[in-house]
mmCIF file of the C-alpha atoms, coordinates in Angstrom:
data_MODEL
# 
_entry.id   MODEL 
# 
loop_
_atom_site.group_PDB 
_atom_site.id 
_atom_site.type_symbol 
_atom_site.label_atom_id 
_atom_site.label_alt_id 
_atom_site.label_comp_id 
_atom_site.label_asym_id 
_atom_site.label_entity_id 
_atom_site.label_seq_id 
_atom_site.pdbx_PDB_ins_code 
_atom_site.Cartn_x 
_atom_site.Cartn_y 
_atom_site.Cartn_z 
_atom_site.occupancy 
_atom_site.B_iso_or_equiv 
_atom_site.pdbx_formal_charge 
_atom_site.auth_seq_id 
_atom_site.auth_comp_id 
_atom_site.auth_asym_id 
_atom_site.auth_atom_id 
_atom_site.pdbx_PDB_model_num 
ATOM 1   C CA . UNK A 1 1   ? -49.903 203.219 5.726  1.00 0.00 ? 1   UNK A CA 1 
ATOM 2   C CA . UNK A 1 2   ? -51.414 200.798 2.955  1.00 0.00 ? 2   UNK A CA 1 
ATOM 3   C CA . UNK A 1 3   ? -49.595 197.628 2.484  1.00 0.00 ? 3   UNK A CA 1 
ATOM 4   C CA . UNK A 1 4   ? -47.952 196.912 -0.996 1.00 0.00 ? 4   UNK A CA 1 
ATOM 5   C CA . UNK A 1 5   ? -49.673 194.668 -3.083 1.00 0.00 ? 5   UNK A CA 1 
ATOM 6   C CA . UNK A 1 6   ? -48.426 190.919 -1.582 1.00 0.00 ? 6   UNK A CA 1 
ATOM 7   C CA . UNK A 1 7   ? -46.180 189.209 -4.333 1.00 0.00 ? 7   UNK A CA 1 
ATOM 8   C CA . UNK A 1 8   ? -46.415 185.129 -3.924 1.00 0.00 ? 8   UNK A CA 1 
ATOM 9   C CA . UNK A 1 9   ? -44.761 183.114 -3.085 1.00 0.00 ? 9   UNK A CA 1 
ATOM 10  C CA . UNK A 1 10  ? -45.055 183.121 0.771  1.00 0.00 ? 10  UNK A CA 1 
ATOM 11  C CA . UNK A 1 11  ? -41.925 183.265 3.307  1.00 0.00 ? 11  UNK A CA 1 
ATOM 12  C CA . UNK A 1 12  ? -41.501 180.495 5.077  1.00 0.00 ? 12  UNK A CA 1 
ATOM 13  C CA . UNK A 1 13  ? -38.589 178.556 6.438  1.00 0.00 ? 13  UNK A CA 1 
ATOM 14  C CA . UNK A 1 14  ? -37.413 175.526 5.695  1.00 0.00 ? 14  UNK A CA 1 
ATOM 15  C CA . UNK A 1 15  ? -36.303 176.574 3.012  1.00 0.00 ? 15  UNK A CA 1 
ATOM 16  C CA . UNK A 1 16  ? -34.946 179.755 3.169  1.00 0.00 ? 16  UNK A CA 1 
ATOM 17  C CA . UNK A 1 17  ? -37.122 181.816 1.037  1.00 0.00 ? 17  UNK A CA 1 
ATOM 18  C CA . UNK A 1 18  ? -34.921 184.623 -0.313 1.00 0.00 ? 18  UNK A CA 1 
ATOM 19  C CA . UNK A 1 19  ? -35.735 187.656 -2.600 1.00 0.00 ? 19  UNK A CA 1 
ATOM 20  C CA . UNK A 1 20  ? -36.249 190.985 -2.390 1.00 0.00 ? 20  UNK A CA 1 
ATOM 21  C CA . UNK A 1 21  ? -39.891 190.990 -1.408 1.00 0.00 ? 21  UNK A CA 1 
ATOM 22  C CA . UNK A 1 22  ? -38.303 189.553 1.544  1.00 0.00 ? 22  UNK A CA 1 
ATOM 23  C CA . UNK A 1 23  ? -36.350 192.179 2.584  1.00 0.00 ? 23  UNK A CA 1 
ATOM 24  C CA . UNK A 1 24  ? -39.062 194.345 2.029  1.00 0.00 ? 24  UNK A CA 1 
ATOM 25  C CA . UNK A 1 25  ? -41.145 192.376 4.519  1.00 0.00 ? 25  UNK A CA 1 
ATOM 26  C CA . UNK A 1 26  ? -38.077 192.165 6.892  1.00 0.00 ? 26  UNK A CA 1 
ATOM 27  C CA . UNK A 1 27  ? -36.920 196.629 6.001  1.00 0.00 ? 27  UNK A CA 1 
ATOM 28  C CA . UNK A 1 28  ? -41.091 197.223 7.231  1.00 0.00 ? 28  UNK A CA 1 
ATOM 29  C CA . UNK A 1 29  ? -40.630 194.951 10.819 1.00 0.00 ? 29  UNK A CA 1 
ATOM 30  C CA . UNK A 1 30  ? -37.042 196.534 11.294 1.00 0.00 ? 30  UNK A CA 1 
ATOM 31  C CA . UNK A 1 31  ? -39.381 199.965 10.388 1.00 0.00 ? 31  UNK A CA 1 
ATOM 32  C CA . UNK A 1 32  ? -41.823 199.213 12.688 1.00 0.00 ? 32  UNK A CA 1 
ATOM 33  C CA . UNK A 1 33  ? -39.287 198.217 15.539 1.00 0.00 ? 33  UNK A CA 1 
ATOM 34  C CA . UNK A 1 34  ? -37.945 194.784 15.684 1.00 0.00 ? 34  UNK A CA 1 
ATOM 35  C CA . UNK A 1 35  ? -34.249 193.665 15.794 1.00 0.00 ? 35  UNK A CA 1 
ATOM 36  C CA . UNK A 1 36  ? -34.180 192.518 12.504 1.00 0.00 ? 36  UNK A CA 1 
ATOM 37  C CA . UNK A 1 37  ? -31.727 192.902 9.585  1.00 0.00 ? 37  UNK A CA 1 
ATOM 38  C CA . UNK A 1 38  ? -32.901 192.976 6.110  1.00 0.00 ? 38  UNK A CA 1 
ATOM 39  C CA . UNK A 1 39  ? -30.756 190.733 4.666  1.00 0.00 ? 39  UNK A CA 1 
ATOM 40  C CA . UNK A 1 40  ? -33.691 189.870 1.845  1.00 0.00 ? 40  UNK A CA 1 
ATOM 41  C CA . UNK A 1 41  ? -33.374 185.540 3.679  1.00 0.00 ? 41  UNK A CA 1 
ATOM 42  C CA . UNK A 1 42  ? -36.087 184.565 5.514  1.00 0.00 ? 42  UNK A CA 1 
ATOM 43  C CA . UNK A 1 43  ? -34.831 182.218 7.545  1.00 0.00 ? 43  UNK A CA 1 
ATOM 44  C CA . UNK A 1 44  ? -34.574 181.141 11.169 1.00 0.00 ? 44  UNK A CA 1 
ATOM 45  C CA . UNK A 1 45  ? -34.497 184.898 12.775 1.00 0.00 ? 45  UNK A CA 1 
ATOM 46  C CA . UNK A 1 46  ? -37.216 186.019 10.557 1.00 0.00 ? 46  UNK A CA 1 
ATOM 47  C CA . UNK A 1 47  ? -39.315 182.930 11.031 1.00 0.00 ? 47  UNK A CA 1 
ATOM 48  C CA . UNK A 1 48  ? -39.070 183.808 14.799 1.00 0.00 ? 48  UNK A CA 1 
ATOM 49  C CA . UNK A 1 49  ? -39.999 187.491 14.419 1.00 0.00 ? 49  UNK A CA 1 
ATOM 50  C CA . UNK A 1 50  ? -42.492 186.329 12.330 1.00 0.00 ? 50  UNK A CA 1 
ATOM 51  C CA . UNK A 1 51  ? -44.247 184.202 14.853 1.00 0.00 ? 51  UNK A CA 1 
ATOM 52  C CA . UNK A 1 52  ? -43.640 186.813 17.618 1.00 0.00 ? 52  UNK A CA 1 
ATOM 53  C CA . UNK A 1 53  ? -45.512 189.373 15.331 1.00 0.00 ? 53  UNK A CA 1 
ATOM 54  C CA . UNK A 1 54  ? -48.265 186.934 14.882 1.00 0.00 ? 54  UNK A CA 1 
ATOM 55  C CA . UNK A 1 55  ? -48.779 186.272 18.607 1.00 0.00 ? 55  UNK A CA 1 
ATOM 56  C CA . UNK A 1 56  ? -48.605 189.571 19.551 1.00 0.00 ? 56  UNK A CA 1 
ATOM 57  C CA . UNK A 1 57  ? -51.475 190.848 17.049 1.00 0.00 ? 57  UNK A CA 1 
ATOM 58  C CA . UNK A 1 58  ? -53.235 187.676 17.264 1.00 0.00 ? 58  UNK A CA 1 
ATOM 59  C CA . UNK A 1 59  ? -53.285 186.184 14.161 1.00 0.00 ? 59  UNK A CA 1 
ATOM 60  C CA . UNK A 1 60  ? -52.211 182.362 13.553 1.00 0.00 ? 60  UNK A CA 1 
ATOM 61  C CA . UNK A 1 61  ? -48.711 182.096 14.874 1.00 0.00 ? 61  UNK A CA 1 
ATOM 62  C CA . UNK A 1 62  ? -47.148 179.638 11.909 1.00 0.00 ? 62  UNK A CA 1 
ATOM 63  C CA . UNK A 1 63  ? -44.160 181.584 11.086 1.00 0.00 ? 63  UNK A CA 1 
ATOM 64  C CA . UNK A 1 64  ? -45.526 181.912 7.465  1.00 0.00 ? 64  UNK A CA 1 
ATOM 65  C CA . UNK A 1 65  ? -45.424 185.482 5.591  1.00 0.00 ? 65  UNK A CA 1 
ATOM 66  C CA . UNK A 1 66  ? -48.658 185.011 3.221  1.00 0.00 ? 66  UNK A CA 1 
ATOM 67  C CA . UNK A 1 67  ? -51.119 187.562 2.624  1.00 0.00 ? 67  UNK A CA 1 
ATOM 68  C CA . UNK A 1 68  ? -52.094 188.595 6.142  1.00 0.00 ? 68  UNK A CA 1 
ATOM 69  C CA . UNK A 1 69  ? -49.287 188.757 7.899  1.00 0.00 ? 69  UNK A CA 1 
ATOM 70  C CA . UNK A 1 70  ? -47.913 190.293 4.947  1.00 0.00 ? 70  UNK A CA 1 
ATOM 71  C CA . UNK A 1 71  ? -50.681 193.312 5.304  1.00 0.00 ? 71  UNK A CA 1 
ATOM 72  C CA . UNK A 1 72  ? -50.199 193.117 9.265  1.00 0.00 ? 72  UNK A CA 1 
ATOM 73  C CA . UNK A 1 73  ? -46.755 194.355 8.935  1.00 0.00 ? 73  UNK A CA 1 
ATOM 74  C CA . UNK A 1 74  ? -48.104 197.476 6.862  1.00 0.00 ? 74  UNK A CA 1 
ATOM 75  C CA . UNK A 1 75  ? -51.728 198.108 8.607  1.00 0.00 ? 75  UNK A CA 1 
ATOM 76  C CA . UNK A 1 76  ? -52.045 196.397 12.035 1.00 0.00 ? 76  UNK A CA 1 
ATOM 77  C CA . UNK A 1 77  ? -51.996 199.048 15.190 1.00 0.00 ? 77  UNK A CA 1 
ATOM 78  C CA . UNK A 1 78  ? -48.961 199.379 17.609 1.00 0.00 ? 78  UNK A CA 1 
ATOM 79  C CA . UNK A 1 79  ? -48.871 197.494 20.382 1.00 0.00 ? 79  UNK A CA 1 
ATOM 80  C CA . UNK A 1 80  ? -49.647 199.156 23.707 1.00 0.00 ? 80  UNK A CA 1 
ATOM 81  C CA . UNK A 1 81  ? -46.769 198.098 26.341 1.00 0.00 ? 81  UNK A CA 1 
ATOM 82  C CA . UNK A 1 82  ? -48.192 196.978 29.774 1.00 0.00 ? 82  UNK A CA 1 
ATOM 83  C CA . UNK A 1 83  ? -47.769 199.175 33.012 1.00 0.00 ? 83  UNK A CA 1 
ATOM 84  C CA . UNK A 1 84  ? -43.861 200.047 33.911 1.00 0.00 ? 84  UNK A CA 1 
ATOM 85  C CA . UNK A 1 85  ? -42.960 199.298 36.969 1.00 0.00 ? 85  UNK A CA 1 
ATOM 86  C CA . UNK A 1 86  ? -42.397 202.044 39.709 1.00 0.00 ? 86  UNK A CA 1 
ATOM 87  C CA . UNK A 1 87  ? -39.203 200.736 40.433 1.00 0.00 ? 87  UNK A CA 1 
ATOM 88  C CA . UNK A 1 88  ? -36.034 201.095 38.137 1.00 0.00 ? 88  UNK A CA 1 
ATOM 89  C CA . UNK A 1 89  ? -35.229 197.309 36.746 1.00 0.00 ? 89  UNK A CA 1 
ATOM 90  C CA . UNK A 1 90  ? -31.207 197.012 37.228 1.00 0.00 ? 90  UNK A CA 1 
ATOM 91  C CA . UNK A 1 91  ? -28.805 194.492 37.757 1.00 0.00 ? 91  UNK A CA 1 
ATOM 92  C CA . UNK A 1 92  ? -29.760 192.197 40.801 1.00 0.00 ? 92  UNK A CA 1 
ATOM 93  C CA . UNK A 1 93  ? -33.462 193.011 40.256 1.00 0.00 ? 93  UNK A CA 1 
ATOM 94  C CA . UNK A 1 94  ? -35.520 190.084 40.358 1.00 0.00 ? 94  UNK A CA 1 
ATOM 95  C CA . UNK A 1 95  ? -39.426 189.257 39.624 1.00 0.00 ? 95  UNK A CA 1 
ATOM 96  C CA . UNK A 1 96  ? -42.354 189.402 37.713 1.00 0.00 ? 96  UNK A CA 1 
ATOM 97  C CA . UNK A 1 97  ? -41.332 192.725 35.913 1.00 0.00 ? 97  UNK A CA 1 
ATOM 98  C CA . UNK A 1 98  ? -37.933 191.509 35.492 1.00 0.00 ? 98  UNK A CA 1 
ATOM 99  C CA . UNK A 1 99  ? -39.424 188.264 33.244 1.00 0.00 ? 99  UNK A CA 1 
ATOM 100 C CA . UNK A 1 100 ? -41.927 190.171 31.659 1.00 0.00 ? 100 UNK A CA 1 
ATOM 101 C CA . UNK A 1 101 ? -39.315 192.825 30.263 1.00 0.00 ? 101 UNK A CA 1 
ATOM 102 C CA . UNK A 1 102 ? -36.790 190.076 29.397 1.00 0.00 ? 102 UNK A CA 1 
ATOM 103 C CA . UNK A 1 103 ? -39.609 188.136 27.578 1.00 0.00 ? 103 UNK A CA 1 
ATOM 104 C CA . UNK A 1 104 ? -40.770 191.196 25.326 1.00 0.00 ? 104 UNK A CA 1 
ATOM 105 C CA . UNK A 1 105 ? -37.092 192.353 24.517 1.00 0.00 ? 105 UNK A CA 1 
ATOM 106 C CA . UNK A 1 106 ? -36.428 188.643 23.384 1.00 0.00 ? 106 UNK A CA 1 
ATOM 107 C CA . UNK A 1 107 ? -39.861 188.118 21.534 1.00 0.00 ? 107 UNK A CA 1 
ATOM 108 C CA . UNK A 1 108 ? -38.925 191.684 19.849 1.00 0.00 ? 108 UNK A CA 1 
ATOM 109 C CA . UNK A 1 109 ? -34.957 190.263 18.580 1.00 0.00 ? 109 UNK A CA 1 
ATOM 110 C CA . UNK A 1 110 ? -33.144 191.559 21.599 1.00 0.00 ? 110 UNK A CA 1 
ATOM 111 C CA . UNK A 1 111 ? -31.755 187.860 23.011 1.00 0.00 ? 111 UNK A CA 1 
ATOM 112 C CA . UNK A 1 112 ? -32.344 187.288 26.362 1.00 0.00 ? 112 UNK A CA 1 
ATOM 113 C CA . UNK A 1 113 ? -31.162 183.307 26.739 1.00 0.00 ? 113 UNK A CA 1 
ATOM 114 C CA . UNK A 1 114 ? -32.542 182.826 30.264 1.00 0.00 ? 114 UNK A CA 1 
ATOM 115 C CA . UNK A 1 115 ? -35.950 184.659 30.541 1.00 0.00 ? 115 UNK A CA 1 
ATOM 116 C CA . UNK A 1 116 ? -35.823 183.821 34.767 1.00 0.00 ? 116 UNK A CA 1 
ATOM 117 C CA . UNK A 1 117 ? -37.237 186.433 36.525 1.00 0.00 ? 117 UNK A CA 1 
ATOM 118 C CA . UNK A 1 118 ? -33.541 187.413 37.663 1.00 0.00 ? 118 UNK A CA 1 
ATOM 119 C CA . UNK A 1 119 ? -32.022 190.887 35.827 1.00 0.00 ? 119 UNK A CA 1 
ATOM 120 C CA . UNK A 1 120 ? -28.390 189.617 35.161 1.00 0.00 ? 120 UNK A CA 1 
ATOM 121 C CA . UNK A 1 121 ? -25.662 190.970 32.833 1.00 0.00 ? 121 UNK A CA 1 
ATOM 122 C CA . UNK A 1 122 ? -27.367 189.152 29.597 1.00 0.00 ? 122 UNK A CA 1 
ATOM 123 C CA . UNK A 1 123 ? -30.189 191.145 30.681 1.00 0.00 ? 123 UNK A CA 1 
ATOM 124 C CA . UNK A 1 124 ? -28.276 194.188 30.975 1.00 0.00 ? 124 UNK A CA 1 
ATOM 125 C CA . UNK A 1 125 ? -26.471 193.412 27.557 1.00 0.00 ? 125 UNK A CA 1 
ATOM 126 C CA . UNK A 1 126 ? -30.111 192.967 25.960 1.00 0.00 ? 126 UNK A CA 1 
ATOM 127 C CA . UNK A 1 127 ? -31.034 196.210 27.677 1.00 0.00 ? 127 UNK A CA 1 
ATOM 128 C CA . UNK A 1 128 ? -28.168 198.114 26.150 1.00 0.00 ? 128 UNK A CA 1 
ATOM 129 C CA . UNK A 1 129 ? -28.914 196.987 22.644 1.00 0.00 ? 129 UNK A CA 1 
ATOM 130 C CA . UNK A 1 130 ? -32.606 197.823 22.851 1.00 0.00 ? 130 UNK A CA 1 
ATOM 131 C CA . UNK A 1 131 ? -31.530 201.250 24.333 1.00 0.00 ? 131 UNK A CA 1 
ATOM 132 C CA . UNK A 1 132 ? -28.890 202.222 21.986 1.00 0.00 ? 132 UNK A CA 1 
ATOM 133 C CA . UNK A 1 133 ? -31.260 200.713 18.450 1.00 0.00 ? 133 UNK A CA 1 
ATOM 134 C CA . UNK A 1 134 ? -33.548 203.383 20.236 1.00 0.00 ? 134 UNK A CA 1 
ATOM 135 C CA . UNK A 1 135 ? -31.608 206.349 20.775 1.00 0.00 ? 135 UNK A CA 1 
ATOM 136 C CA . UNK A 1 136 ? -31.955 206.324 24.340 1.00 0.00 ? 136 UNK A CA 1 
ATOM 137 C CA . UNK A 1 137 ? -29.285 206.930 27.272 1.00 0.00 ? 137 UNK A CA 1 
ATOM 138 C CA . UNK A 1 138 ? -27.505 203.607 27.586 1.00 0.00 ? 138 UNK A CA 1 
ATOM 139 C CA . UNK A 1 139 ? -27.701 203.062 31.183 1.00 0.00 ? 139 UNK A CA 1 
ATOM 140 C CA . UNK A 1 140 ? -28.602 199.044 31.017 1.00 0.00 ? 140 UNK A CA 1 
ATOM 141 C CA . UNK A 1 141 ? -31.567 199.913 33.236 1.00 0.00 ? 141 UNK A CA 1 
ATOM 142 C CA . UNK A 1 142 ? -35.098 199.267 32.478 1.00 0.00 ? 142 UNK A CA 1 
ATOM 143 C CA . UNK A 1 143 ? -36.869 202.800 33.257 1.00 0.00 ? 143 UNK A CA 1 
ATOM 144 C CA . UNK A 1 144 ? -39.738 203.433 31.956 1.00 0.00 ? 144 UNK A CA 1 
ATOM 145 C CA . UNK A 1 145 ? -38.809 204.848 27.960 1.00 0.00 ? 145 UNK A CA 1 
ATOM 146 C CA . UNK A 1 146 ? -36.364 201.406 28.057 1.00 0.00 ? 146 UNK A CA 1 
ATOM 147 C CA . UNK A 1 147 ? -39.873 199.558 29.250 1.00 0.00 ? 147 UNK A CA 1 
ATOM 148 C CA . UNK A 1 148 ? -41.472 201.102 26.723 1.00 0.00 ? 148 UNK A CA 1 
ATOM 149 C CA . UNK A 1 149 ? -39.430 200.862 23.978 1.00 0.00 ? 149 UNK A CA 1 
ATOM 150 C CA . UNK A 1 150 ? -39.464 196.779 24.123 1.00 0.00 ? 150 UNK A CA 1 
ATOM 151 C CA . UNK A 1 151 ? -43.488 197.156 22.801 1.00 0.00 ? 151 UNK A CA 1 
ATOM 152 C CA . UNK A 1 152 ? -42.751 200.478 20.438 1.00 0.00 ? 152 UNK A CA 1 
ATOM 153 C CA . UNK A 1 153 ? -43.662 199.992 17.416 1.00 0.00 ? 153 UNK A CA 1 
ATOM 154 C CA . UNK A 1 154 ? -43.668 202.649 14.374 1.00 0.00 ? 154 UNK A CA 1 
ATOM 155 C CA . UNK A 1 155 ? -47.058 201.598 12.967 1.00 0.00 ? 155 UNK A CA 1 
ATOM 156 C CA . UNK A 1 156 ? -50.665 203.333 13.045 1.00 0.00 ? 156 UNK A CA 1 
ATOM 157 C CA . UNK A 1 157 ? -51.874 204.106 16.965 1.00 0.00 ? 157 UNK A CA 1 
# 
């Protein structure tokens, strides 16, 4: 889908930029899958999504919604989630796949605190928001849809 036509000025925090450009910015990342409520202030949680976004479709991570990032949020391809692993993540899992999953959900607006390698009950807790935003089976368990899910993205393949 074609971006709107950017309005100035850019979001960026400090300040908090607010404004209803702003929540239009913040309605298309909710839109496109991140934990993100359009509350039309772009402050510290949509500086961090911002930045996230950036890193994750390579453009310059500096937290600032200007002209590209603004189109990005419109026009840039999902991302494509790694491998799942073949084993069910679940509390008292441990490992790579463990801190790869909790990084992702917590890049994505799903808090993980302590992105360890260890799946504890924050991780579980992260895993049952992700899950239930998503409309899947609330199990806390990272199968593969809940893997999935933490790259998913509602934007052009």
């Amino acid at each position: 889908m074609p971006a709107p036509p950017f309005q100035p000025p850019e979001m960026k925090y400090p300040p908090i930029t607010s404004g209803a450009t702003v929540r239009q910015w913040q309605q298309q990342m909710k839109n496109r899958g991140w934990n993100l409520v359009p509350d039309g202030k772009y402050g510290p949680i949509s500086e961090r999504i911002c930045v996230n976004f950036q890193r994750e479709h390579r453009l310059e991570p500096d937290g600032i919604v200007g002209p590209i990032t603004w189109r990005a949020a419109w026009e840039a391809p999902s991302t494509l989630a790694p491998q799942a692993p073949a084993e069910v993540l679940h509390v008292g899992s441990y490992g790579d796949a463990v801190a790869v999953w909790e990084e992702q959900a917590d890049h994505r607006g799903w808090p993980v605190k302590h992105v360890d390698s260890s799946f504890d009950e924050e991780t579980a807790a992260a895993c049952k928001a992700l899950q239930a935003a998503y409309g899947l089976p609330v199990t806390g368990n990272v199968d593969y849809q809940t893997w999935d899910a933490a790259w998913r993205e509602a934007a052009p393949a």
